[in-house]
KEKE-3310 file (N, C-alpha, C; in steps of 0.2 Angstrom, whole numbers, plus 5000, padded with zeros to 4 digits):
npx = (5287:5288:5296:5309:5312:5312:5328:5335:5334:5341:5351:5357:5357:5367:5378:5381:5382:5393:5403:5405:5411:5425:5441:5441:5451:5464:5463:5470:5475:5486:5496:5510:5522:5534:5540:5540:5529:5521:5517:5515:5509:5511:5505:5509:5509:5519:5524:5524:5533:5529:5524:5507:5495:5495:5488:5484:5480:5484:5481:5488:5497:5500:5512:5509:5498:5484:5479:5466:5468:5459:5457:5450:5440:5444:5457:5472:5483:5495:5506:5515:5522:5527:5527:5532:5530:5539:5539:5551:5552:5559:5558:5554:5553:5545:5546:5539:5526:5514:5500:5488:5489:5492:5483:5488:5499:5513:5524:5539:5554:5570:5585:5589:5586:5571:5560:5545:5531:5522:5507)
npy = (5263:5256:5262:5259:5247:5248:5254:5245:5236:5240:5243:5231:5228:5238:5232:5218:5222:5229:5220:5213:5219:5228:5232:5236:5244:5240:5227:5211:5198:5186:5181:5165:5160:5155:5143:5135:5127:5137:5140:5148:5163:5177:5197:5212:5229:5241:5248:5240:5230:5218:5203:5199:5188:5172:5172:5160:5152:5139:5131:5128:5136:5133:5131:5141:5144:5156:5166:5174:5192:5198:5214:5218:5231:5238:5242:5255:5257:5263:5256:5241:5226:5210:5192:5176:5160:5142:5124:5120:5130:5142:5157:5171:5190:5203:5220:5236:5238:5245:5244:5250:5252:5243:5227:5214:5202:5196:5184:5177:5169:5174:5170:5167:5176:5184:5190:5202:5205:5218:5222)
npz = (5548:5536:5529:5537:5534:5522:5520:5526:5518:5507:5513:5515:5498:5495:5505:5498:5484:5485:5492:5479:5471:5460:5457:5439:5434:5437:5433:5425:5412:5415:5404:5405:5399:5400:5400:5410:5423:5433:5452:5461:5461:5467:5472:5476:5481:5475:5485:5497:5511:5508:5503:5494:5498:5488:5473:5465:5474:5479:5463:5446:5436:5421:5407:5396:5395:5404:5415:5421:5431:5446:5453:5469:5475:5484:5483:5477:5473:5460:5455:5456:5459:5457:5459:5451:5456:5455:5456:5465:5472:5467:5464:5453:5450:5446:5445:5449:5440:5433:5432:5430:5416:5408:5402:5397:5400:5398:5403:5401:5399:5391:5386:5398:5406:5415:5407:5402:5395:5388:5384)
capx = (5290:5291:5303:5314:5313:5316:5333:5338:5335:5342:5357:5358:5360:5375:5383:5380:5387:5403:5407:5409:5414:5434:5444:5443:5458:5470:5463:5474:5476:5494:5502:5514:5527:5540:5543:5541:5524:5519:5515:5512:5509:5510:5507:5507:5509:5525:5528:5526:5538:5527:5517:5501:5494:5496:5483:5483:5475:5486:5481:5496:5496:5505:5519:5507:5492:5486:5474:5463:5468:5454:5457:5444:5437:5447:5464:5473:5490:5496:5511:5512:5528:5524:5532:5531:5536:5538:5540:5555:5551:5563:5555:5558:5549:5545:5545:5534:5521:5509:5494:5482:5492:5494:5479:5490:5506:5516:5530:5543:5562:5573:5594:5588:5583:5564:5554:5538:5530:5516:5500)
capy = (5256:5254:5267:5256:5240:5249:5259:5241:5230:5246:5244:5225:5226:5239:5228:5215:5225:5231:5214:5210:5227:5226:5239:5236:5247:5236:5219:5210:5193:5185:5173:5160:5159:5155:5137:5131:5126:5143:5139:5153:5174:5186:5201:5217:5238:5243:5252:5236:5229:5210:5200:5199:5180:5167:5171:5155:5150:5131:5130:5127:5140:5126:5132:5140:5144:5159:5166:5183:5191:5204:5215:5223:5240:5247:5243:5260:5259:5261:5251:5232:5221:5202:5187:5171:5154:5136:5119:5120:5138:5147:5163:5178:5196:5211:5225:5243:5237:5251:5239:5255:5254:5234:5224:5207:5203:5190:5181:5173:5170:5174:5171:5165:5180:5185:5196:5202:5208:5221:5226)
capz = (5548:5531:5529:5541:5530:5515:5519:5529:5511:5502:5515:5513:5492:5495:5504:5494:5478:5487:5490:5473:5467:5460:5452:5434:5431:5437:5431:5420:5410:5414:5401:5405:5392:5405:5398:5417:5428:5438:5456:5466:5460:5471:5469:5481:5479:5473:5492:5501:5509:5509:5499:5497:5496:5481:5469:5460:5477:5475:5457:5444:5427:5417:5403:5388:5401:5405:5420:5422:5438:5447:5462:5472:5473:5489:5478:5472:5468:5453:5453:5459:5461:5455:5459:5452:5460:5452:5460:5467:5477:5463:5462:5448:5452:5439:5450:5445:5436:5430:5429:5426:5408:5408:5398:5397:5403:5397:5406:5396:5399:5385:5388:5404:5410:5417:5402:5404:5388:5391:5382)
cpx = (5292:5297:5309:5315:5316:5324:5335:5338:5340:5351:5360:5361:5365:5380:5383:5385:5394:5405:5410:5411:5421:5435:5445:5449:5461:5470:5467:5474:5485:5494:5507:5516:5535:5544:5545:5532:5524:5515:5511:5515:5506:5510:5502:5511:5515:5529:5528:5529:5537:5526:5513:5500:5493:5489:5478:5479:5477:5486:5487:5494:5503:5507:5513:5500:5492:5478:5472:5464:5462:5457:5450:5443:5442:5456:5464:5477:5491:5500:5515:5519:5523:5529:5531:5536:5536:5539:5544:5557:5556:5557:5558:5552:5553:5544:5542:5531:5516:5502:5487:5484:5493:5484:5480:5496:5508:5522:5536:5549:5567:5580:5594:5587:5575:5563:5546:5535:5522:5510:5494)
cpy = (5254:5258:5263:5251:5243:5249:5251:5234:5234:5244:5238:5224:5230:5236:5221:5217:5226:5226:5212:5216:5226:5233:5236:5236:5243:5229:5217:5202:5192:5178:5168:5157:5157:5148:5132:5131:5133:5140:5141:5159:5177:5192:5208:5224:5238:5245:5248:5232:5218:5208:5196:5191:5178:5168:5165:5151:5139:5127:5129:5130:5137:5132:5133:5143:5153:5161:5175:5185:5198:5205:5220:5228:5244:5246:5250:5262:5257:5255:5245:5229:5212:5197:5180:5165:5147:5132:5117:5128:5144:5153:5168:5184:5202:5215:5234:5242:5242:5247:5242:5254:5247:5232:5217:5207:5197:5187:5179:5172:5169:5174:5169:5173:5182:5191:5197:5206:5212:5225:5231)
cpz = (5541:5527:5531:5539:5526:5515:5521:5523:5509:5504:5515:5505:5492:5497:5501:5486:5480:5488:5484:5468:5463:5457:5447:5430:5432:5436:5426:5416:5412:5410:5405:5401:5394:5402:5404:5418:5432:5444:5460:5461:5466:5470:5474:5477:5481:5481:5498:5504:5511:5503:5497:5497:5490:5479:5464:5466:5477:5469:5453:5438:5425:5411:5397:5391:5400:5411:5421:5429:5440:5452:5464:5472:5479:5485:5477:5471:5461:5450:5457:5457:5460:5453:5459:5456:5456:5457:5464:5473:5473:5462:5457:5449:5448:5445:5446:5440:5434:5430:5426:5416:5407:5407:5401:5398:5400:5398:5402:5401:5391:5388:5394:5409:5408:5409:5404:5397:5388:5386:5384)
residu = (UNK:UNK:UNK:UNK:UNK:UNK:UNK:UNK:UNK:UNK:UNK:UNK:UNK:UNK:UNK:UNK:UNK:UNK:UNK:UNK:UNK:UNK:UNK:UNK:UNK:UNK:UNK:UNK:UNK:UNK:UNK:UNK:UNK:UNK:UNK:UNK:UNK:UNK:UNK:UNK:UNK:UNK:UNK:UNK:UNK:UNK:UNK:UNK:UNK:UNK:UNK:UNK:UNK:UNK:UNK:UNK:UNK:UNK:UNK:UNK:UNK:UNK:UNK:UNK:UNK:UNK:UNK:UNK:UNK:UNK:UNK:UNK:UNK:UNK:UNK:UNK:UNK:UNK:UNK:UNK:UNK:UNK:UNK:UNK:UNK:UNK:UNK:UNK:UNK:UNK:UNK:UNK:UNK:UNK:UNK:UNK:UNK:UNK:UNK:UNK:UNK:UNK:UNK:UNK:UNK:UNK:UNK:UNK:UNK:UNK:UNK:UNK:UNK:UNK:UNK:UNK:UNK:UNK:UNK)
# end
């Protein structure tokens, strides 16, 4: 009997840990240097052809901000398409993102076109 408690606690902290498990590798800080309000990021695997849901979750990363993004443990593509949106639903999307090689990212627009600036 106590054998059958143990393995059923033993099996309750695993899933407990795997819920909050993430992949490290691909976590990232995002800047916002865009000189606009970020309303929605999304951000799905380079070979899909959606996107995943708004990470900001309703939130607003205001013009100068910036937010830590984490993804889970069953995540394991390397390369990730990201697409902001502002108040008006304009959207701009970096496409093949490496995120295994990605630290901190930083949005901008210079000339009026989308940059991303990568560490």
């Amino acid at each position: 009997m106590f054998k059958k408690i143990a393995f059923v606690a033993a099996l309750g902290v695993l899933f407990l840990v795997s819920g909050f498990a993430q992949n490290k590798a691909l976590d990232f800080t995002l800047h916002n240097k865009t000189g606009v309000d970020i309303h929605a990021v999304h951000i799905s695997p380079s070979d899909k052809n959606s996107w995943e849901e708004d990470v900001l979750n309703g939130k607003v990363l205001a013009d100068g901000e910036s937010v830590h993004i984490q993804f889970s443990a069953h995540e394991s593509a390397a390369l990730w398409d990201l697409k902001v949106g502002d108040a008006e639903g304009t959207g701009l999307i970096w496409e093949n993102l490496d995120l295994t090689k990605i630290n901190e990212l930083t949005l901008k627009i210079v000339d009026g076109k989308p940059v991303a600036e990568i560490k």
